[in-house]
C-alpha positions in Angstrom: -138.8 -45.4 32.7 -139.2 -43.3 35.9 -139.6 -45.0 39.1 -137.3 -46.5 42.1 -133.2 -45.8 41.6 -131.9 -47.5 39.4 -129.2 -50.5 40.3 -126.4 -48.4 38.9 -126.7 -45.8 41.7 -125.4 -48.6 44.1 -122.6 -49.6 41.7 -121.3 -46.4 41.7 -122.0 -46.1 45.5 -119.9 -49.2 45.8 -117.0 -47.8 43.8 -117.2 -44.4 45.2 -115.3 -44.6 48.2 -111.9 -42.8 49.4 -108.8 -44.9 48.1 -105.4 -43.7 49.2 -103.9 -47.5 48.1 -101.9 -47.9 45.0 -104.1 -50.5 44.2 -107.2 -48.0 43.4 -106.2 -44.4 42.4 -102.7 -44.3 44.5 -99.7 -42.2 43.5 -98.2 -44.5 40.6 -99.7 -45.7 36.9 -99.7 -48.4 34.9 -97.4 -50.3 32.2 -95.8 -48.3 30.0 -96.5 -49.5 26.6 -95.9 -47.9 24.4 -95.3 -44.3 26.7 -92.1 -43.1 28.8 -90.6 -43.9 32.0 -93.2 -44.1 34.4 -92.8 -45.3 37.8 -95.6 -46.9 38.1 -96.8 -50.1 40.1 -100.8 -50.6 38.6 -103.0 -50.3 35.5 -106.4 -50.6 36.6 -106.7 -54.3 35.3 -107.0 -57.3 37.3 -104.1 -58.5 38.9 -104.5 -62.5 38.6 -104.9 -64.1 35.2 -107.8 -66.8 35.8 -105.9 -70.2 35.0 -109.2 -72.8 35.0 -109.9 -72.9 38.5 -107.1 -71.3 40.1 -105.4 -67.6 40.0 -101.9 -67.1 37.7 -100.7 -64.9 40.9 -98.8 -62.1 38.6 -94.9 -61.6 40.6 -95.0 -59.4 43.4 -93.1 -56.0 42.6 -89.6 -56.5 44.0 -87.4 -55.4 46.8 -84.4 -53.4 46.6 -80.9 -54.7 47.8 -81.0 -52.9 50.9 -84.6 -54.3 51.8 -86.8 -51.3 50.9 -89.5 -51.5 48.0 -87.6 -50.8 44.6 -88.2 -47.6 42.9 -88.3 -48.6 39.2 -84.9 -47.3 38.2 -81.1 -48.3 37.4 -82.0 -51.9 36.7 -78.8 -52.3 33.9 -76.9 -51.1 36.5 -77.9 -52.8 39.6 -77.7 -56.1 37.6 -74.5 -55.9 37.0 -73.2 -54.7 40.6 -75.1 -57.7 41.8 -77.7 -56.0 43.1 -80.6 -56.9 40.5 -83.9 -56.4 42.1 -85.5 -59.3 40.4 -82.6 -62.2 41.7 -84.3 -65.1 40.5 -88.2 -64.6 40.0 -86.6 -63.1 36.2 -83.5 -63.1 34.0 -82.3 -59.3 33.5 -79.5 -60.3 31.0 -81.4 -62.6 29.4 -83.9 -60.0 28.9 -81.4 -57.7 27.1 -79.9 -60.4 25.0 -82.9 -61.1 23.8 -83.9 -57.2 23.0 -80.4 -57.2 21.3 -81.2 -60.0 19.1 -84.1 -58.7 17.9 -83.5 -55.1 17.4 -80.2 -55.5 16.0 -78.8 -52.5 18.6 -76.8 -52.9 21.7 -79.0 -51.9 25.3 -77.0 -49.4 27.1 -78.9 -48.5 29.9 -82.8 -49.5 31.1 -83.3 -46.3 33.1 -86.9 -47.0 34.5 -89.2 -50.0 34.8 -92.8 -49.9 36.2 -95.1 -52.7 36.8 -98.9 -52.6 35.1 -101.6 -55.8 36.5 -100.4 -58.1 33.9 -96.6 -56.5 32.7 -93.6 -54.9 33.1 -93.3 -52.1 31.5 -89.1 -51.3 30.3 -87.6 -48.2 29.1 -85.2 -49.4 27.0 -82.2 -46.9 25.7 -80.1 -47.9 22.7 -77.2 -47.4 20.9 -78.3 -46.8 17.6 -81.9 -46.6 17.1 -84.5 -44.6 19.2 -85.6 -45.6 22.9 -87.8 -48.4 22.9 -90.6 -49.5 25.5 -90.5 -53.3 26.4 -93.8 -54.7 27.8 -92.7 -58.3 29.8 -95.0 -60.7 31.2 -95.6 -60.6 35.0 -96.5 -64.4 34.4 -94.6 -67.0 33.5 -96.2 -70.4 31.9 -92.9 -72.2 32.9 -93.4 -71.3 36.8 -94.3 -74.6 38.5 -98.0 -75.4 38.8 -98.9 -73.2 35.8 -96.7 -74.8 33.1 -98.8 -76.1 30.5 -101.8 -74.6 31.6 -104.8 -72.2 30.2 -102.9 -69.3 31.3 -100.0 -69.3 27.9 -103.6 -70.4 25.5 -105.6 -67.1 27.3 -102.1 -64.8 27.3 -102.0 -66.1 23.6 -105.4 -64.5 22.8 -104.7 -61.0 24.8 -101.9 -60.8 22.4 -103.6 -61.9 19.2 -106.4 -58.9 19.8 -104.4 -56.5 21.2 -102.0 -56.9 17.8 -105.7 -57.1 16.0 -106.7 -53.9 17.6 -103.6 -51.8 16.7 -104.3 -52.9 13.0 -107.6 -52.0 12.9 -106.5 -48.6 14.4 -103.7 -47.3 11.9 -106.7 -46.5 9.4 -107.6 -44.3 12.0 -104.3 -42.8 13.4 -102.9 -42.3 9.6 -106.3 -40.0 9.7 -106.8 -36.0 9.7 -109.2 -36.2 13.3 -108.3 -34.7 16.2 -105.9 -36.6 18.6 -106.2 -39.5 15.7 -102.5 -40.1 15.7 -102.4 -41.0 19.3 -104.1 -44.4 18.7 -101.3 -45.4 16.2 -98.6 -47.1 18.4 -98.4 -50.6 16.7 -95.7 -52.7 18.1 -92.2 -53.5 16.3 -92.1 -56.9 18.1 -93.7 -59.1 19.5 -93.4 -62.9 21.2 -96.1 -65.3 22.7 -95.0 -66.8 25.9 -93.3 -70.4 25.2 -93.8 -73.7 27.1 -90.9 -76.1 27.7 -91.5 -79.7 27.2 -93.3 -81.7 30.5 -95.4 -84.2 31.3 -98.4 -83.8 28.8 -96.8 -80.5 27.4 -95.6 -80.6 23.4 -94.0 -77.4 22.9 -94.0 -75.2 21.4 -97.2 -74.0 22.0 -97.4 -70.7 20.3 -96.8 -70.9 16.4 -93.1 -70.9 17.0 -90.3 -72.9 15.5 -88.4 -74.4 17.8 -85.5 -74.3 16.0 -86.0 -71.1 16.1 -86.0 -70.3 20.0 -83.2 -73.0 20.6 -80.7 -70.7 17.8 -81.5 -67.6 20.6 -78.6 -67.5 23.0 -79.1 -69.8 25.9 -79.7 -67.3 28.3 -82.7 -65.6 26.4 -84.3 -69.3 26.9 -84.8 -68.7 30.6 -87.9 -66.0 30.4 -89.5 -67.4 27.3 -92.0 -68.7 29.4 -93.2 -64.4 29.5 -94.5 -62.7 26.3 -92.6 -59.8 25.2 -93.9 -56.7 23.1 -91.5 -54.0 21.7 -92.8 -50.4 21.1 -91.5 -47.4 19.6 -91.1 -45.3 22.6 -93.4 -41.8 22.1 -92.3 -38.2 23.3 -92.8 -37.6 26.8 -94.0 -40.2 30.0 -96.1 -42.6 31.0 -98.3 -40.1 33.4 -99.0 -41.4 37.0 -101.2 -39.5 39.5 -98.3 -38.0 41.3 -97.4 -35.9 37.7 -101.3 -35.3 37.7 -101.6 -33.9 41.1 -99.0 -31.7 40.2 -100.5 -29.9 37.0 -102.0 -26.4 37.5 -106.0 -26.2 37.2 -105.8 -24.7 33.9 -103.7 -28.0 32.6 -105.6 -30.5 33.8 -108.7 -28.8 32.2 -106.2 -28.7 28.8 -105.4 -32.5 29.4 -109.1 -33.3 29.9 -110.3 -31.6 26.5 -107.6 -33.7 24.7 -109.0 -36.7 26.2 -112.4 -36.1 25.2 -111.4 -35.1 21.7 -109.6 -38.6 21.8 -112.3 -40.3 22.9 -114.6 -38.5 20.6 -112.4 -39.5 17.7 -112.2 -43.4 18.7 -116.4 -43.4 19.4 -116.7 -41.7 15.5 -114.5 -44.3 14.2 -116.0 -47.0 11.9 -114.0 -50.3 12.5 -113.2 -53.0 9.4 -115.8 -55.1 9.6 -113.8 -58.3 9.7 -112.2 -57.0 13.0 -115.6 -56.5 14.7 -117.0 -59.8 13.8 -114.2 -61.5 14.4 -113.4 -60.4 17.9 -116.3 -59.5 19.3 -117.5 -62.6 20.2 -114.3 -63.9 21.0 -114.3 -60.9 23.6 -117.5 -61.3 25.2 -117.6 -64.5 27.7 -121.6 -64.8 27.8 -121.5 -65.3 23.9 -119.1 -68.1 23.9 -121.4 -69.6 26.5 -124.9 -69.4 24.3 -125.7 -72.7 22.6 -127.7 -70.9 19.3 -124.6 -69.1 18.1 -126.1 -65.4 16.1 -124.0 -63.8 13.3 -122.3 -60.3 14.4 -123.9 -57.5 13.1 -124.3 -53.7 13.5 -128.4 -54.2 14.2 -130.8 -53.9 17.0 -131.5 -57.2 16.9 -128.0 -58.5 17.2 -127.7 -56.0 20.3 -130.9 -57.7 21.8 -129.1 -60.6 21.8 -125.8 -60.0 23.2 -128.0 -58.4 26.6 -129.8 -61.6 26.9 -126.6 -63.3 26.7 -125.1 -61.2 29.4 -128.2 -61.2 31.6 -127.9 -65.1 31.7 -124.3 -65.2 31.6 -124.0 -62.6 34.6 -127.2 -63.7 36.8 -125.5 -67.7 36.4 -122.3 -66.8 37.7 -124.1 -64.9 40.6 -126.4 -67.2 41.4 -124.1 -69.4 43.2 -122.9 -66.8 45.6 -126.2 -65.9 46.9 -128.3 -69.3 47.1 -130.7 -67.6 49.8 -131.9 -65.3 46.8 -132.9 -68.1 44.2 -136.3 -66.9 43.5 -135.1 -63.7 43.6 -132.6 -64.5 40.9 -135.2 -66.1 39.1 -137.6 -63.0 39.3 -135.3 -60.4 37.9 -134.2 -62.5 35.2 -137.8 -63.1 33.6 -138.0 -59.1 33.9 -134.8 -58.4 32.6 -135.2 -60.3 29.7 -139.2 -58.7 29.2 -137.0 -55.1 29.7 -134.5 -55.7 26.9 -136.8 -55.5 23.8 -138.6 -52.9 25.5 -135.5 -50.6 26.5 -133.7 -51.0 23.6 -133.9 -47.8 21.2 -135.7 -48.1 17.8 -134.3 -45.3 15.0 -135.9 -42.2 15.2 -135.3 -38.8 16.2 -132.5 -37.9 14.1 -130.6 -41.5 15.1 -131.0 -44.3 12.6 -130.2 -48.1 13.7 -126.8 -47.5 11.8 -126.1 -44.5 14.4 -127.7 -46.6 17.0 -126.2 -49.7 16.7 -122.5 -49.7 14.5 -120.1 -51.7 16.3 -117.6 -48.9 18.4 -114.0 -49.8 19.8 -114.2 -49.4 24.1 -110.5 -49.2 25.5 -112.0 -50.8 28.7 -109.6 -48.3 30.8 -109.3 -44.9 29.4 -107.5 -42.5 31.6 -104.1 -40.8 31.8 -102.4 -44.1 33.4 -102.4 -45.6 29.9 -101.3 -42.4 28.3 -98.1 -41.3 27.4 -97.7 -37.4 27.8 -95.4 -34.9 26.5 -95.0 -31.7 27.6 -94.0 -28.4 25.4 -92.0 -25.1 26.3 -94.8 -23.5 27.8 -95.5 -26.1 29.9 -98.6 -27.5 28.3 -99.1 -31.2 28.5 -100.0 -33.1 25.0 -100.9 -37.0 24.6 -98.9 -38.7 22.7 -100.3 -42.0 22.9 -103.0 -44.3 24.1 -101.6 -47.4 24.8 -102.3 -51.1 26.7 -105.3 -52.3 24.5 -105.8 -55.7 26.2 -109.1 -54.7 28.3 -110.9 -53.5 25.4 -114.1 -54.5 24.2 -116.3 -53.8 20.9 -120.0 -53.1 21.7 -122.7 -51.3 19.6 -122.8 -47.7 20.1 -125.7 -47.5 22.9 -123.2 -49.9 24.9 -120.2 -48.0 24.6 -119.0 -46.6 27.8 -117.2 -43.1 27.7 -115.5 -43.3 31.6 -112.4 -41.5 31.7 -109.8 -41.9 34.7 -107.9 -39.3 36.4 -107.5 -39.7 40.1 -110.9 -40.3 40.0 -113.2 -42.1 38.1 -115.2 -39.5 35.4 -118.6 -41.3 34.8 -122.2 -40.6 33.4 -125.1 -41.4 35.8 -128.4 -42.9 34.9 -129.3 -39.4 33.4 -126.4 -39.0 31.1 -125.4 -35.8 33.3 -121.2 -36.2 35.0 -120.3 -37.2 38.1 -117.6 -39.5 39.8 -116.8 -42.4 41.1 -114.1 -44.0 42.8 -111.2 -41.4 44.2 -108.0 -41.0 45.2 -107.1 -37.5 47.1 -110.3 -37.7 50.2 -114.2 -36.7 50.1 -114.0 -33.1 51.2 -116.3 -31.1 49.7 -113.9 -29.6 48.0 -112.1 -32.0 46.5 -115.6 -33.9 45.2 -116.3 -30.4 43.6 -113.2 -30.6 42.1 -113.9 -33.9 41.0 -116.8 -32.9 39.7 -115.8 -30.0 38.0 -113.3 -32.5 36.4 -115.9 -34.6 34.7 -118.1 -31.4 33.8 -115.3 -30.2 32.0 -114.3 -33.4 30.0 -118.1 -34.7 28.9 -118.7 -30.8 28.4 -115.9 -31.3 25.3 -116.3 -35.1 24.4 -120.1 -34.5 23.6 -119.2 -31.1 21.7 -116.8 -33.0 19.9 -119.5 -36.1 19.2 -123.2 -34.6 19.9 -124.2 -37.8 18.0 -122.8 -39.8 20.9 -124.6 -38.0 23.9 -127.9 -38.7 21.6 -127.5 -41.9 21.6 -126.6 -42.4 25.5 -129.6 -40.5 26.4 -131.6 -42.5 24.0 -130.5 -46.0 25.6 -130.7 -45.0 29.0 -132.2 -47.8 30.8 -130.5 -50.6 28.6 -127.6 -49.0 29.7 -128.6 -49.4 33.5 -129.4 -53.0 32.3 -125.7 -53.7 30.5 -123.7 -52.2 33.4 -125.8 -53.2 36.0 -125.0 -57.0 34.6 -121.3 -56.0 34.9 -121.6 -54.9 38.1 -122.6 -58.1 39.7 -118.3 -58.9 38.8 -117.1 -55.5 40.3 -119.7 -54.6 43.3 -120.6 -55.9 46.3 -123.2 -58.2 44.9 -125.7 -58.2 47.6 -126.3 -54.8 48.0 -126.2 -54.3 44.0 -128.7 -57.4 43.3 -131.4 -55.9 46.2 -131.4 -52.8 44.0 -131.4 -54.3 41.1 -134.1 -56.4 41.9 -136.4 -53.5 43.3 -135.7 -51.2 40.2 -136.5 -53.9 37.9 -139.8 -54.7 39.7 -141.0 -50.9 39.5 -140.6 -51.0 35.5 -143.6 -53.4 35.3 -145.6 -51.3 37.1 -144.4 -47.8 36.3 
């Protein structure tokens, strides 16, 4: 449907803008899950866990002993001069003596620690068994005003898909495709936060004898209140922008076509079944929220009704925030919901609803932060893993979004063609042609790795503008995106 621009423009107008912060595309990365010793201080994900009404405010990264901000390393041994970073906000040794317990091996140093949105990530050496990567909550359901709240049930639930999701990936890793192995990185341990007894609290909460917890060494009992994964640590590092900065021309092209290839690989996969229809709706908050529940299914018509769900979902939470615009609000729905049926691909052209519509795995934030990258004797960086799996989503294939994220954001727009959004290093020209040249080169090898999936983008174009537009009401500045919105869906019913 030709006609006025499209409301994702304006998303992608609102994102696009020069961020030097750590908070957006800064210098550091994100929790190291299952990678190496990353520095990092952000992942991309919100920082505040919604807890009913209120935030879960995540702890602030620490201060060194002298007063300037810590940089991530010598924890074991800054404990134990009495210099810990972390003083009270979180136990060290109980931290180690629980590790200890569990893996049997004695912790001999913690060389680097760097803080994702929602976790500490550890490296953890040994004495006799391979590194390990720790991944501790930045939340704890024991802090006052949070104990006993919806913050340990929703940290619960991250855990129980992201544990889900690195089953329903092994098929996949334990597979002959290219970069297949770097989705494989289940984790050895892993422990659900734990509320202490209070006033209208029975613990435990978690399925979690507590005869159990209380046989643990006292000290471990002082950060059960944070959930704790354990990961075999992968060759090479957790890569932050810094190490991307620094990477000739030539490798980050090489580390871009790995990417795609990944991403190609995880777009061809077919999940189990049970998986998708168990988690999808559990991961989408618009289809908790619909009254006439609909059975999952890889189908057009089961797609049809997951955008209704959002459009309601989405346009209800907006509302509120712009009362001024209530017939406004009102308009756009009753032509989104016209659109969807309209928009929505039929099979055809090569694509059958199968193609169209099978239910595909979305990491939610794919980009070197949440890699873990090796590099060989020539110099030439490999992934190794993929890792923090909490953000994704499963959608059908026309919904699936193939962003990848260097220090900037590598996007489609509404054409299908690259471009950016969101960046990190200035607007020069220069730099956005480098930027640019960035995402040619990546959707250049992701679609010649998958042509099936630039078909089907191209053939879902404006339900795609409808999907993320819906999305973008959270993310954007509302006002602007919701005038856009509004215009572009008024020109479909007359163009």
């Amino acid at each position: 449907m030709d006609g006025a621009p499209s409301p994702s423009a304006i998303v992608r107008s609102a994102l696009a803008e020069p961020s030097n912060s750590n908070a957006s595309r800064g210098s550091d990365s994100g929790s190291n899950a299952r990678g190496g010793d990353s520095g990092g201080k952000n992942d991309g994900i919100n920082d505040d866990v919604t807890d009913g009404n209120s935030r879960a405010v995540p702890d602030d990264w620490p201060m060194a002993h002298d007063g300037s901000e810590w940089d991530g390393t010598r924890l074991l041994d800054l404990t134990r001069r009495g210099e810990g970073p972390f003083r009270t906000a979180w136990d060290v040794d109980a931290f180690v003596a629980e590790v200890e317990q569990i893996l049997k091996a004695k912790v001999v140093d913690i060389p680097a620690v760097s803080r994702g949105a929602n976790h500490y990530g550890l490296h953890v050496q040994l004495d006799n068994r391979p590194d390990v990567v720790a991944r501790l909550s930045r939340h704890d359901v024991n802090t006052p005003g949070v104990h006993g709240s919806e913050l340990e049930g929703t940290q619960r639930q991250l855990s129980r898909f992201e544990l889900a999701t690195y089953d329903a990936l092994q098929t996949l890793a334990a597979s002959s495709l290219p970069h297949a192995q770097v989705f494989g990185g289940r984790p050895l341990h892993h422990r659900d936060p734990v509320a202490w007894p209070s006033p209208g609290v029975t613990p435990p909460s978690p399925p979690c004898l507590m005869e159990a917890l209380m046989s643990r060494p006292a000290v471990c009992r002082t950060i059960i209140g944070r959930g704790l994964f354990l990961f075999e640590k992968a060759s090479g590092q957790g890569y932050d922008y810094v190490r991307w900065r620094a990477l000739s021309p030539a490798q980050k092209n090489f580390l871009l076509a790995q990417s795609a290839q990944a991403a190609a690989t995880l777009f061809e996969y077919w999940l189990p079944a049970e998986y998708a229809w168990t988690w999808l709706p559990v991961r989408l908050a618009e289809l908790q929220q619909r009254q006439a529940s609909r059975d999952v299914a890889p189908t057009r018509d089961f797609c049809e009704y997951m955008m209704h769900a959002r459009i309601d979902f989405a346009l209800a939470r907006f509302a509120p925030r712009a009362l001024d615009l209530f017939s406004r609000v009102a308009t756009v729905r009753g032509i989104l919901h016209w659109l969807v049926p309209r928009v929505l691909p039929h099979a055809g052209n090569g694509l059958s609803e199968a193609a169209l519509y099978r239910l595909v795995l979305d990491h939610g934030d794919f980009g070197m932060h949440n890699m873990t990258i090796a590099t060989d004797k020539q110099g030439w960086p490999w992934i190794t893993s993929v890792y923090d799996w909490e953000g994704a989503s499963i959608v059908p294939a026309v919904l699936s979004e193939p962003k990848m994220v260097v220090t900037a954001d590598l996007v489609l727009d509404d054409e299908g063609e690259p471009t950016v959004s969101r960046w990190g290093d200035g607007d020069s020209l220069p730099r956005m042609d480098e930027y640019l040249g960035w995402s040619r080169e990546y959707y250049r090898e992701l679609f010649r790795q998958s042509p099936e999936y630039r078909r089907v983008i191209e053939a879902s174009k404006d339900a795609r503008i409808i999907w993320f537009a819906m999305r973008g009401l959270e993310t954007a500045e509302p006002g602007a995106l919701f005038s856009r919105l509004y215009e572009w869906a008024k020109q479909q019913t007359t163009g």
